[in-house]
C-alpha positions in Angstrom: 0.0 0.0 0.0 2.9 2.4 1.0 4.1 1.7 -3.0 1.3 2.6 -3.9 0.7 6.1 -2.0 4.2 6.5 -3.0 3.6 6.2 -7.1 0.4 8.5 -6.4 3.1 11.5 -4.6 5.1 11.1 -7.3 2.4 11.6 -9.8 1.2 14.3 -8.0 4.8 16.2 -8.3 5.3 15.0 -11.9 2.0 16.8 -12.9 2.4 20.3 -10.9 5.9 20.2 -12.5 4.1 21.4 -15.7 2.8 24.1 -14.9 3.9 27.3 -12.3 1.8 27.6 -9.4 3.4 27.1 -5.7 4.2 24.4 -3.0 3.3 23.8 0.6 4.0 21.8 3.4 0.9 20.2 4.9 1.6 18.8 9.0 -1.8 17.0 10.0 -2.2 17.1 13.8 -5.9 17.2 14.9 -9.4 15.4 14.3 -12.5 15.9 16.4 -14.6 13.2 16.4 -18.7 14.6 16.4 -20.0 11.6 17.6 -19.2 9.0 20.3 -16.8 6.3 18.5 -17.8 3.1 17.2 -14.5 1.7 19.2 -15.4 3.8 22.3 -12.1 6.1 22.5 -10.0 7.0 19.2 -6.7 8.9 18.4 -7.5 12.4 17.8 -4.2 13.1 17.5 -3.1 12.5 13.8 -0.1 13.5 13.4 1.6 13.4 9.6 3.1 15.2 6.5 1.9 16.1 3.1 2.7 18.6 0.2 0.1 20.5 -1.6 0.7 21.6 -4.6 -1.3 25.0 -6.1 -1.8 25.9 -9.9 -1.7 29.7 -10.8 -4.8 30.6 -9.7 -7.3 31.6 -12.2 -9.2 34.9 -10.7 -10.5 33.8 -7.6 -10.6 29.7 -7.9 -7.6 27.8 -6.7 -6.8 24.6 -8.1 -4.5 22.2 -6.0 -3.3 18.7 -6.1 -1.7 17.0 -2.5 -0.5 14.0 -1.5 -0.5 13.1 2.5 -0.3 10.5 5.0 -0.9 11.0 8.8 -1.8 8.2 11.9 -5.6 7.9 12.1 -8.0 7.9 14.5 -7.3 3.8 15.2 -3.1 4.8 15.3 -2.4 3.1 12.5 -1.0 4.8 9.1 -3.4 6.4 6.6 -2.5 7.9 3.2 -5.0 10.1 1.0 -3.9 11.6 -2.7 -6.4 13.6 -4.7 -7.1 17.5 -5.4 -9.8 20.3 -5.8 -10.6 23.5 -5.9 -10.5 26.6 -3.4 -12.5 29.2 -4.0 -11.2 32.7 -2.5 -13.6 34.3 -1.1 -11.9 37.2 1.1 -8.7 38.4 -0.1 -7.0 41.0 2.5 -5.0 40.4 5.3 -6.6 37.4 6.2 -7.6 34.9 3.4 -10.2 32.7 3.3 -11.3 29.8 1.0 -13.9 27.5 0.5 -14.3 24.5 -1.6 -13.7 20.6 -2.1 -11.1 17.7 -2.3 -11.4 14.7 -4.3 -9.1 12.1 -2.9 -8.2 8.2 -3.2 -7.6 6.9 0.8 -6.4 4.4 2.2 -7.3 3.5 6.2 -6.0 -0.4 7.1 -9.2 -1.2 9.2 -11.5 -0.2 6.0 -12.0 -2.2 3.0 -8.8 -4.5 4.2 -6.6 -1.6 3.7 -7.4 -0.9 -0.1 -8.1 2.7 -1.5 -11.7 4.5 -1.3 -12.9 7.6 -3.0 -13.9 10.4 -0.7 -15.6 13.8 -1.6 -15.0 16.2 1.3 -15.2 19.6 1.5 -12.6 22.1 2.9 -12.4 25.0 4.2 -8.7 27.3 4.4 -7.9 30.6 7.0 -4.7 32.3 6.8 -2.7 34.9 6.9 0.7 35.4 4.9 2.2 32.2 4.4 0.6 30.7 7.4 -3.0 28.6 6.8 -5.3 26.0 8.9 -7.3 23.4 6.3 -10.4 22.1 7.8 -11.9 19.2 6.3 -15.1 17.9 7.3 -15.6 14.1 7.2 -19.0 12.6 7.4 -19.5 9.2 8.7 -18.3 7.0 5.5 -17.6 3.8 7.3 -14.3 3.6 8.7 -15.3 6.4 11.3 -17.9 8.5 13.0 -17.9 12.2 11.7 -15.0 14.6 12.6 -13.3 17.5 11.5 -10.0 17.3 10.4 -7.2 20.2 11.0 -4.2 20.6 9.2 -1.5 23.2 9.2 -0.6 24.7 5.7 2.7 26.3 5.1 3.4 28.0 1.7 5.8 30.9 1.6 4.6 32.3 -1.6 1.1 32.5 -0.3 1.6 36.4 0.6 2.5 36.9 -3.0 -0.5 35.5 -4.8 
């Protein structure tokens, strides 16, 4: 499965190679479960690394691609590669955005560990290079719904 998220990143990198747009770092670190969980007590904690990777924007819609992989809510790895769009809906000092990703996932208590589509959307705050992605999860099988945080680097952001 690693191989396999692997082979995705690199796609992912290959593909935003074409084109000039801008990198981040993504560092996961925070799901909140809404509901009681079907296991009684879960890892909110899930920590991880990712890049994101964001075309030239065309007016105000972003297009991105990332590639990520994080501890889940059962501690056990978890991998998601996909993309979307951002719409930029306040552009001063503090940006927001609103919008979807498309991803392939991979959880190893869910569908014995082989990939799943998931549609979520996402919401992005930030200021400068500095950004918090929120991702809203519904329940989708392998969990209960919870709202996923992650921390967005992407020193060109202030430039865009």
């Amino acid at each position: 499965m690693e191989r396999a998220f692997l082979g995705a990143a690199l796609g992912v990198v290959l593909c935003a190679g074409v084109q000039a747009g801008q990198w981040a770092v993504l560092v996961n670190g925070h799901a909140m479960h809404l509901e009681e969980t079907k296991k009684g007590s879960d890892n909110e904690d899930n920590y991880g690394l990712g890049i994101e990777y964001g075309f030239t924007p065309s007016g105000r819609l972003r297009p991105f691609l990332f590639a990520n992989g994080f501890r889940d809510s059962n501690e056990d790895p978890s991998y998601a590669v996909g993309g979307g769009y951002r719409l930029r809906l306040i552009d001063r000092a503090i940006y927001l955005d609103g919008g979807f990703a498309a991803m392939m996932m991979t959880r190893h208590d869910y569908r014995d560990g082989d990939p799943f589509p998931a549609l979520l959307p996402v919401v992005t705050i930030g200021v400068g290079a500095i950004g918090m992605n929120v991702l809203y999860a519904p329940d989708i099988g392998p969990t209960v719904p919870l709202i996923f945080f992650q921390l967005r680097i992407a020193p060109a952001e202030s430039r865009r």
